[in-house]
C-alpha positions as CSV (number, residue, x, y, z in Angstrom):
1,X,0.0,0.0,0.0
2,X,1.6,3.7,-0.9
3,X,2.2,5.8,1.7
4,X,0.3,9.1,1.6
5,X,3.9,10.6,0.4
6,X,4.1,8.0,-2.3
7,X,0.4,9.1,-3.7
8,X,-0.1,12.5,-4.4
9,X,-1.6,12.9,-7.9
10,X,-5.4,12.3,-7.6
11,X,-7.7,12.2,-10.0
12,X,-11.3,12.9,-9.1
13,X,-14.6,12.1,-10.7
14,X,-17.4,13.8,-9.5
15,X,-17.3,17.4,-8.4
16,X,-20.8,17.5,-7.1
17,X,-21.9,18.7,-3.4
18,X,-19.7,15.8,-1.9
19,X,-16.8,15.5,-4.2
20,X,-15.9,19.1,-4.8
21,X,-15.3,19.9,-1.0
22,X,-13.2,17.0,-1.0
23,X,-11.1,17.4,-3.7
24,X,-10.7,21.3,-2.3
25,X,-9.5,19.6,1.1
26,X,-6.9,17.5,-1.2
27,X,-5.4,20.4,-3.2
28,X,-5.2,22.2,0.6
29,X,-3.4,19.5,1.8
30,X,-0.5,19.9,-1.2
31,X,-2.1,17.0,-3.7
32,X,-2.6,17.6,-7.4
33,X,-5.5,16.8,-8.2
34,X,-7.1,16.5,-11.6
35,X,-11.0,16.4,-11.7
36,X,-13.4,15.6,-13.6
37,X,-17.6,16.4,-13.6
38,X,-20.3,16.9,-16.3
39,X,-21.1,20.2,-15.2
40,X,-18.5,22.6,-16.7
41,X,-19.1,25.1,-13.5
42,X,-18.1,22.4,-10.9
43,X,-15.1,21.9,-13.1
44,X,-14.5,25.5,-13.7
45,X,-14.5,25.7,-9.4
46,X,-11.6,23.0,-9.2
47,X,-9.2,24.9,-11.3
48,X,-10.5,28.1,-9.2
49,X,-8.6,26.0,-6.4
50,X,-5.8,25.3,-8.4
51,X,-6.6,22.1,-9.8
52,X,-6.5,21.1,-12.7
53,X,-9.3,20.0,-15.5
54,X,-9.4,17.4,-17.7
55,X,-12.0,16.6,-20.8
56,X,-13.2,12.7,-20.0
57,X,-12.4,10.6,-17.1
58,X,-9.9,8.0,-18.9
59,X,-7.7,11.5,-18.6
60,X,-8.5,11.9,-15.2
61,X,-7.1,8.2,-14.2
62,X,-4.3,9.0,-16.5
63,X,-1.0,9.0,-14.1
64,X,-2.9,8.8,-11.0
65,X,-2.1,7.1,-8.1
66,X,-5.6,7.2,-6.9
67,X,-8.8,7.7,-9.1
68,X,-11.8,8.8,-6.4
69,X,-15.5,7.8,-7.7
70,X,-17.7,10.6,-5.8
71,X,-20.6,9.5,-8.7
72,X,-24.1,8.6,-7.8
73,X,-24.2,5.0,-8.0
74,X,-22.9,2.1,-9.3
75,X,-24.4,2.2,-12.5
76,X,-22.2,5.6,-12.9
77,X,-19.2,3.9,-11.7
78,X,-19.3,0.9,-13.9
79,X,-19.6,3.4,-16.9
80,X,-17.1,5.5,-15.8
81,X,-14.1,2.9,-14.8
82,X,-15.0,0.7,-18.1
83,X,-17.1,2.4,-20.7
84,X,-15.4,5.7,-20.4
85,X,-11.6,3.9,-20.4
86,X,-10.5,4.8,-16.0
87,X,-10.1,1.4,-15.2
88,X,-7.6,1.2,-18.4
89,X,-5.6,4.5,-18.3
90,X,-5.3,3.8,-14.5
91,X,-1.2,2.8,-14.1
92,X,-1.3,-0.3,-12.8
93,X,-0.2,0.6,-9.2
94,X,-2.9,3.3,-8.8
95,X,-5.9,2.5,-6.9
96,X,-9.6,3.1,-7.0
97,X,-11.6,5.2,-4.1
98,X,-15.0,4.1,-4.6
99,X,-17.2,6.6,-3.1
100,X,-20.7,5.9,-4.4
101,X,-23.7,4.5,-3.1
102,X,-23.5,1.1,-4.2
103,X,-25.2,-2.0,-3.0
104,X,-22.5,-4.7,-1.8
105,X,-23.4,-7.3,-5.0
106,X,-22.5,-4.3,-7.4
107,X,-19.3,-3.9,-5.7
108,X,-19.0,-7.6,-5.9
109,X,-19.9,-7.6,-9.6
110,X,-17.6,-4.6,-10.4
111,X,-14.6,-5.9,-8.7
112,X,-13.5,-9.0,-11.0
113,X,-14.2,-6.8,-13.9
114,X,-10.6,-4.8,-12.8
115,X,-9.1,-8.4,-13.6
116,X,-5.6,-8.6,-14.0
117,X,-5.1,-5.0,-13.1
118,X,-4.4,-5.5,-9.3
119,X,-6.8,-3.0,-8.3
């Protein structure tokens, strides 16, 4: 497991009530943090904090150590880590935060999908 100095680029998807408060207590805290949401204004706020924006999340996963899911459920999820490319741009040491409401089965059913990826 990397040490919190080992991780510190962060790419976040979902800048919504939740997410965007958290990824503005990550860029306080010296992380770089890369976000992604799709509402252009709670993008527009991250790079107000000095983050930075990217277009789709495949680029937010994109050299990060950790890719945080602050989507709605796990129907988002599931689109975002494997019809949207995350799960593949993600280096193969980065990790996935998954902070959606998700049943445990859809976890369950999500998980082996990573195969081979160690994540």
């Amino acid at each position: 497991m990397p040490t919190e100095q080992e991780m510190r680029r962060i790419g976040f998807v979902g800048l919504g009530s939740m997410g965007l408060p958290m990824a503005k207590n990550l860029l306080a805290r010296g992380f770089e943090v890369r976000g992604y949401d799709v509402r252009a204004e709670a993008v527009v706020a991250l790079v107000g904090e000095s983050g930075s924006a990217v277009s789709n999340p495949a680029e937010v996963a994109r050299g990060a150590d950790a890719l945080v899911l602050m989507v709605v459920n796990a129907a988002q999820a599931e689109s975002v880590l494997f019809d949207e490319g995350a799960l593949e741009a993600l280096p193969a040491s980065g990790i996935v935060v998954l902070m959606a409401t998700c049943a445990p089965g859809s976890v369950a059913t999500m998980a082996p999908r990573g195969g081979g990826t160690g994540r």
